[in-house]
C-alpha positions in Angstrom: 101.7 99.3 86.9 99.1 97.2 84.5 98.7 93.3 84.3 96.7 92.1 81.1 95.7 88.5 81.7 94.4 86.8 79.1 91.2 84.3 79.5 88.5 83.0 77.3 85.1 84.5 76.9 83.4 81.8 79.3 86.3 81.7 81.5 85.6 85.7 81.8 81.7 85.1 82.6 81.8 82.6 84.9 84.3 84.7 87.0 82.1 87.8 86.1 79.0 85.6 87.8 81.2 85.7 91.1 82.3 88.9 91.3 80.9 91.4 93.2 79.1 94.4 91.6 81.3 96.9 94.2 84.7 95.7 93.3 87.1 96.1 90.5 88.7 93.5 88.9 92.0 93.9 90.7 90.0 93.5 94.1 87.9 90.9 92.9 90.8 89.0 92.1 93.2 89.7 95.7 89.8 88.6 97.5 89.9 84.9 95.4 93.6 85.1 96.1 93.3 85.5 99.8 89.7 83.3 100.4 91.1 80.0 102.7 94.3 81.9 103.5 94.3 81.5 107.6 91.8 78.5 108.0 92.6 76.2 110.5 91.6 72.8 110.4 88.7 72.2 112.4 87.9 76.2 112.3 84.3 75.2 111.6 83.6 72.2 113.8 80.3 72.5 115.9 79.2 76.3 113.5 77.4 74.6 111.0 79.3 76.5 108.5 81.1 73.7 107.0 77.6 72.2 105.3 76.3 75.8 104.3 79.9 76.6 102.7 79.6 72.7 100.6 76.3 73.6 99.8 77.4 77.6 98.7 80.2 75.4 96.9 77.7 73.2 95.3 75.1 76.3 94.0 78.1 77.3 92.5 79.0 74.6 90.7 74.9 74.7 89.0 75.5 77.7 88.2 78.3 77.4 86.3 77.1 73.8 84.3 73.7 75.8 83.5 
């Protein structure tokens, strides 16, 4: 079975900008879907992983405003 979802040209290429060039769209979409499913609170105390994923999250965010 086939989904169309409709979404504006710069809605399409911003969400082309994350997806990865191995994946379809239907697997690109289950993996946003699914990213924080399972995090606990406090999963990332003491990893450092909590200031590399804000400044991941940050990039981002430039990337989408340039």
């Amino acid at each position: 079975m086939s989904t169309s979802i409709r979404v504006s040209d710069e809605t399409k290429e911003k969400l082309a900008r994350l997806k990865r060039e191995d994946e379809s769209w239907d697997e690109f979409l289950d993996r946003l879907a699914n990213e924080g499913a399972g995090l606990q609170a406090g999963a990332w105390e003491g990893t450092g992983k909590a200031a590399k994923a804000r400044d991941a999250l940050e990039r981002s965010r430039e990337s989408f405003q340039q």
